[in-house]
MDAnalysis code that builds the backbone (N, CA, C; Angstrom):
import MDAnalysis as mda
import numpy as np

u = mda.Universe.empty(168, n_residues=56, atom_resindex=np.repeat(np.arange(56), 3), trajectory=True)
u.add_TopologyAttr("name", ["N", "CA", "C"] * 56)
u.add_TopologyAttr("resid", np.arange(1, 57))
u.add_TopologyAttr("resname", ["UNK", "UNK", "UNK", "UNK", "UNK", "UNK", "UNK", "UNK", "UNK", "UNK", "UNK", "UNK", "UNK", "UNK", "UNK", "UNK", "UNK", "UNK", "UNK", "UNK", "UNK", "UNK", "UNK", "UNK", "UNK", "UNK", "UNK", "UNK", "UNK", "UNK", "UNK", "UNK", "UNK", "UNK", "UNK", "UNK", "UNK", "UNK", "UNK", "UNK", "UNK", "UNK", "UNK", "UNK", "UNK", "UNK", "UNK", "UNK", "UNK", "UNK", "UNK", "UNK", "UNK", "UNK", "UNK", "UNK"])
u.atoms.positions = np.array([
    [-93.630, 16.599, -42.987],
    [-94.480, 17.737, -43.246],
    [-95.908, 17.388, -42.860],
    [-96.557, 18.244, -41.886],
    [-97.835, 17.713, -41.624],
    [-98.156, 17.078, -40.811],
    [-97.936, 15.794, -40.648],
    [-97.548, 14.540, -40.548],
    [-96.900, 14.155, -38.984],
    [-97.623, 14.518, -37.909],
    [-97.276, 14.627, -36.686],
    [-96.774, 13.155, -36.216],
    [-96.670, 11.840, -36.872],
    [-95.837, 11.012, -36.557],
    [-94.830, 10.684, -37.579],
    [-94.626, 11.162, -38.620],
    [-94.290, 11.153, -39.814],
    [-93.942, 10.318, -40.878],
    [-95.161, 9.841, -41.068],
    [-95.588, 8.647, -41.539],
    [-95.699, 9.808, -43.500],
    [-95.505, 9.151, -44.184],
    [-95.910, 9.750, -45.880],
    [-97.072, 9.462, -46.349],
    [-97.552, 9.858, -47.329],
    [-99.186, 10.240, -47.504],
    [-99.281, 10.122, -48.552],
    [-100.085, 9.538, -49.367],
    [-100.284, 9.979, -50.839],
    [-101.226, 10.761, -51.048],
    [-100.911, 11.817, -52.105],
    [-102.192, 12.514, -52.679],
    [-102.437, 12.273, -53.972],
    [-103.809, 12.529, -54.527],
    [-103.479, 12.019, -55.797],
    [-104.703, 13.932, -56.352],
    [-104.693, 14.312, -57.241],
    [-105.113, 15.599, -57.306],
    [-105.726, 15.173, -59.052],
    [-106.794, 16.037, -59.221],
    [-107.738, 15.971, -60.170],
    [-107.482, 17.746, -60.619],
    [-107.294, 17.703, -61.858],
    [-106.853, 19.276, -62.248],
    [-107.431, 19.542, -63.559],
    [-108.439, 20.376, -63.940],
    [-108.879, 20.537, -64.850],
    [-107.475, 21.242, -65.997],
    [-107.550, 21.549, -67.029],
    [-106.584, 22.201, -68.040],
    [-106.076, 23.410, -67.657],
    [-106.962, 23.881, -67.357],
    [-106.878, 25.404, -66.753],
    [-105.812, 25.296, -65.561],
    [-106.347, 24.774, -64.851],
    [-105.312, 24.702, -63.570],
    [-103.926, 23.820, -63.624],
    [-103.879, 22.757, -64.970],
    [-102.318, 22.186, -65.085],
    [-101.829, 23.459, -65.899],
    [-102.394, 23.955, -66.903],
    [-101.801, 25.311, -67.262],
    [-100.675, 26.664, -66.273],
    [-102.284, 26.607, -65.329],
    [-101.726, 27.871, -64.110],
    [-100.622, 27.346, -63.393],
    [-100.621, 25.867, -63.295],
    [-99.427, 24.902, -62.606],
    [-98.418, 25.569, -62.932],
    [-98.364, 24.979, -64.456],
    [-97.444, 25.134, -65.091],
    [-96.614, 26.314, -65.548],
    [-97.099, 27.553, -65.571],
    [-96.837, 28.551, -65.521],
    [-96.062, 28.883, -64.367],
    [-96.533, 28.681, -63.154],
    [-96.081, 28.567, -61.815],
    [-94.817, 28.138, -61.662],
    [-94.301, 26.946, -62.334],
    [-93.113, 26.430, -61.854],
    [-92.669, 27.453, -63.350],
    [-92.405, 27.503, -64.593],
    [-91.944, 28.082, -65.703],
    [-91.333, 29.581, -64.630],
    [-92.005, 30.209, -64.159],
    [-91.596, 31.080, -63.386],
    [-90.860, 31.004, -62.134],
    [-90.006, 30.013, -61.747],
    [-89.234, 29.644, -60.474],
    [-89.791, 29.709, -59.945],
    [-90.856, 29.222, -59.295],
    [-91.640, 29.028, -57.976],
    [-91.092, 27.687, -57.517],
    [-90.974, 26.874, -58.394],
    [-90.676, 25.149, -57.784],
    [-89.772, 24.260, -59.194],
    [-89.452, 23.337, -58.952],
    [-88.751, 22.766, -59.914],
    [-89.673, 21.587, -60.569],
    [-90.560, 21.498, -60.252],
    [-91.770, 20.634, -60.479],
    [-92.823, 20.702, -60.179],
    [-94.097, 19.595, -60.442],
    [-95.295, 20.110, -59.973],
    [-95.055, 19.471, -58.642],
    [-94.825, 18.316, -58.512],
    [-94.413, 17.788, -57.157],
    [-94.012, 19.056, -56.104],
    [-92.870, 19.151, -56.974],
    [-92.558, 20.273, -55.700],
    [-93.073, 21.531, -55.567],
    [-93.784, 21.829, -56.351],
    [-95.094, 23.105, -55.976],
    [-96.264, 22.509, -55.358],
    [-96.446, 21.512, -55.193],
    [-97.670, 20.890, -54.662],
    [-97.262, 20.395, -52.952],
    [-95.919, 20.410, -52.951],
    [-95.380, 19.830, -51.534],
    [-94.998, 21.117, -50.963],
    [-94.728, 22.193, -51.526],
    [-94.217, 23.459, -51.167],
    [-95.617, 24.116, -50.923],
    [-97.146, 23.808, -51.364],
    [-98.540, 24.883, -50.939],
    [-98.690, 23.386, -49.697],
    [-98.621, 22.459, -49.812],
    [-98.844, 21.876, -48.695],
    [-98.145, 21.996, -47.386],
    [-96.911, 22.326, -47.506],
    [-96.552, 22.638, -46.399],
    [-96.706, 24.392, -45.925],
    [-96.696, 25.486, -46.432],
    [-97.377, 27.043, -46.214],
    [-98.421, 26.447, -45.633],
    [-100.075, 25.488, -46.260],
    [-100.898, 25.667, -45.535],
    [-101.082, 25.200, -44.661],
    [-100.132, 24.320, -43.986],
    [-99.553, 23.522, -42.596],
    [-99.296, 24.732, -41.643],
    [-98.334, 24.581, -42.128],
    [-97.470, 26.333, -41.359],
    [-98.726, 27.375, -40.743],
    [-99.863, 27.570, -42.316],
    [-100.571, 28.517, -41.550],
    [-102.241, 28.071, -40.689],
    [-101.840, 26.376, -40.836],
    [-102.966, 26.256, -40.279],
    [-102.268, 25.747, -38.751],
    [-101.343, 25.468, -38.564],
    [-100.941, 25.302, -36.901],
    [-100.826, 26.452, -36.514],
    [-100.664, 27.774, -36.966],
    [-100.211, 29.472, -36.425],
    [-101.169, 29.547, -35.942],
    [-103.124, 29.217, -36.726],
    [-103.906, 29.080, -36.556],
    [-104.699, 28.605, -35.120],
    [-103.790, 27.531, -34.982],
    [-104.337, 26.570, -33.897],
    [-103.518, 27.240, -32.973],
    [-102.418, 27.543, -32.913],
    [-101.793, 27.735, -31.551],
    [-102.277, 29.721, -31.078],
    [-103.304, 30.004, -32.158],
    [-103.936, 31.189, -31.837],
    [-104.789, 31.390, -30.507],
])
């Protein structure tokens, strides 16, 4: 994902309460099965829409 030789990446993310809340809500509602995987699932959309971007 991303990752044009595809090498893995770490991220590490700083989240005030508010936003592990909104997280959390997020997956509570089937969006993802984790935060991991809501965080790997907006990283790859804004991949997606930033190469649509480039190949504009």
């Amino acid at each position: 994902m991303g990752s044009e030789d595809g090498k893995r990446h770490r991220l590490v993310l700083s989240l005030n309460q508010q936003q592990i809340e909104l997280v959390d809500r997020t997956i509570a509602n089937g969006f993802a099965e984790s935060r991991e995987a809501l965080f790997r699932l907006a990283l790859k959309e804004y991949d997606e829409r930033r190469g649509a971007k480039a190949d504009a």
